[in-house]
C-alpha positions in Angstrom: -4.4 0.9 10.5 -4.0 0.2 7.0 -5.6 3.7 5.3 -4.6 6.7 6.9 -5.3 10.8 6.5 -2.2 12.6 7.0 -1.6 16.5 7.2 2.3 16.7 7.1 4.2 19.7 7.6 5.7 19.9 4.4 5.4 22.9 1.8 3.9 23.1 -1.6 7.5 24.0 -2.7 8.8 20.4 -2.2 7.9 17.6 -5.5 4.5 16.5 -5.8 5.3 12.9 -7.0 4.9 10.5 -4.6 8.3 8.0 -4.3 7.4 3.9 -3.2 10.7 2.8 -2.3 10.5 -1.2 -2.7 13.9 -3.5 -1.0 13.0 -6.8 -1.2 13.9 -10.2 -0.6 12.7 -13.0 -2.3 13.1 -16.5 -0.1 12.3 -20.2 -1.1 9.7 -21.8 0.8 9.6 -25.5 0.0 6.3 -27.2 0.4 7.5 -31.0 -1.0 9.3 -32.7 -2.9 7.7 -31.9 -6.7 6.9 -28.2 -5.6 8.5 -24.9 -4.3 7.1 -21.5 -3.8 8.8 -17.8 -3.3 7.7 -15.8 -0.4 8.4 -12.1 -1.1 9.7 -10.1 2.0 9.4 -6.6 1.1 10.1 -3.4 3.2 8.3 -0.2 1.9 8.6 3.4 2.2 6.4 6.0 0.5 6.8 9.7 0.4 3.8 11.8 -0.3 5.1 15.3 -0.3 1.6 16.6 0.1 -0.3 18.8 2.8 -3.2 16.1 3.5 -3.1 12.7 1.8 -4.9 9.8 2.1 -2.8 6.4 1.8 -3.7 3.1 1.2 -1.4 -0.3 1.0 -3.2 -3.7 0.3 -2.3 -6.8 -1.2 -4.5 -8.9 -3.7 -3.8 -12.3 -5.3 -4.2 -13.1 -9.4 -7.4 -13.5 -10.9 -8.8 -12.1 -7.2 -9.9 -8.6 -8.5 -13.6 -9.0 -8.5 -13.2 -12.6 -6.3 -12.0 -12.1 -3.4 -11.3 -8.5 -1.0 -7.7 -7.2 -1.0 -5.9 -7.7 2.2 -5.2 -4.3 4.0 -1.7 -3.9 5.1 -1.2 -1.8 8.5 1.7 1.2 7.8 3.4 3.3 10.3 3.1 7.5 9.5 6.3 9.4 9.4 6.3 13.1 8.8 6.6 13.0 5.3 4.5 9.3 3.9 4.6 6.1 5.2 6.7 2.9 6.5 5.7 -0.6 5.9 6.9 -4.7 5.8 4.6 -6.7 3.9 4.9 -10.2 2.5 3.7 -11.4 -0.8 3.5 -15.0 -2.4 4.0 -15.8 -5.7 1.7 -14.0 -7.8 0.3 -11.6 -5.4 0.1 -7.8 -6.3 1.1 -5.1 -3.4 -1.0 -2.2 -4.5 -0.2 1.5 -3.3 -2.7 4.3 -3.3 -2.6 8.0 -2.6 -5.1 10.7 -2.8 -4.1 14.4 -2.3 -6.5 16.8 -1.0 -6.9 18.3 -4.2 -8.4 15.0 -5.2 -5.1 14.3 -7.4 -4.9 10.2 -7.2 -1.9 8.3 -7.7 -1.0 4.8 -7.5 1.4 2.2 -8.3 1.0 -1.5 -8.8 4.1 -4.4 -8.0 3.2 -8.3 -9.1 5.3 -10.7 -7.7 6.4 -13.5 -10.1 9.7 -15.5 -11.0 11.5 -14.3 -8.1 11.1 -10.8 -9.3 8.9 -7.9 -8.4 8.3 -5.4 -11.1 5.9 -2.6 -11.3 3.1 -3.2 -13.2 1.3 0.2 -13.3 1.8 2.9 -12.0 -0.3 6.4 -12.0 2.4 9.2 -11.4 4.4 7.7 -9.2 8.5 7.2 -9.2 9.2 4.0 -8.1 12.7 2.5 -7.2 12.7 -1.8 -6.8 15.9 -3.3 -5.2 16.0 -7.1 -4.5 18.2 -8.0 -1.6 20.0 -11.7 -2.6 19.1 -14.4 -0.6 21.3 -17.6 0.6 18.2 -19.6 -0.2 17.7 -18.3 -3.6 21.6 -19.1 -4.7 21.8 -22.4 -2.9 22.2 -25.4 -5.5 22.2 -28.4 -2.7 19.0 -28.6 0.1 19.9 -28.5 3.7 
């Protein structure tokens, strides 16, 4: 299930900022020989310190906003947020999006492009990105 309500056992002491943790590893996909494309393998974690939230992960291509519906991406609930893997192709957004009981909504935004993945918005949310290098990436020869 890719949207989930969650009543954690947490207390209103801890922070109230949700944390996307983003390691991820961009690998080269060769489709010929004039083009190449990046597929984005990223695993995600998401702490929502909050006593009922409402989280939802979903991917959506450029230029797809009003075009075409986001895919949902299925997460597994831990005690304190959410686990995921998701991959994204060149250009594709991975959209995160939590609502507190309190109706308090937060979300972050990460667009995949040149063999990067940088946050592109982000609604009260701390975000940490690490890329994990690839053999692929750094080759120079073909195999």
């Amino acid at each position: 299930m890719s949207s989930s309500t969650y009543n954690s056992s947490l207390t209103k002491g801890s922070s109230s900022i949700p944390i996307v943790n983003l390691s991820y590893e961009c690998v080269l996909r060769e489709r010929g020989r004039e083009s190449a494309s990046y597929l984005y393998e990223i695993a995600c974690s998401i702490t929502y310190p909050m006593a009922t939230a409402y989280l939802s992960v979903r991917v959506t291509g450029q230029n797809t906003y009003r075009n075409a519906a986001a895919r949902e991406v299925p997460f597994t609930r831990h005690e304190a947020g959410g686990t995921t893997y998701v991959e994204l192709l060149e250009a594709e957004r991975l959209e995160v999006r939590i609502v507190d009981r309190e109706g308090a909504y937060f979300k972050a935004i990460y667009f995949a492009h040149g063999q990067e993945l940088i946050e592109q918005n982000s609604r009260q949310v701390v975000s940490t990105i690490h890329r994990i290098e690839s053999e692929s990436v750094n080759e120079t020869g073909g195999k």
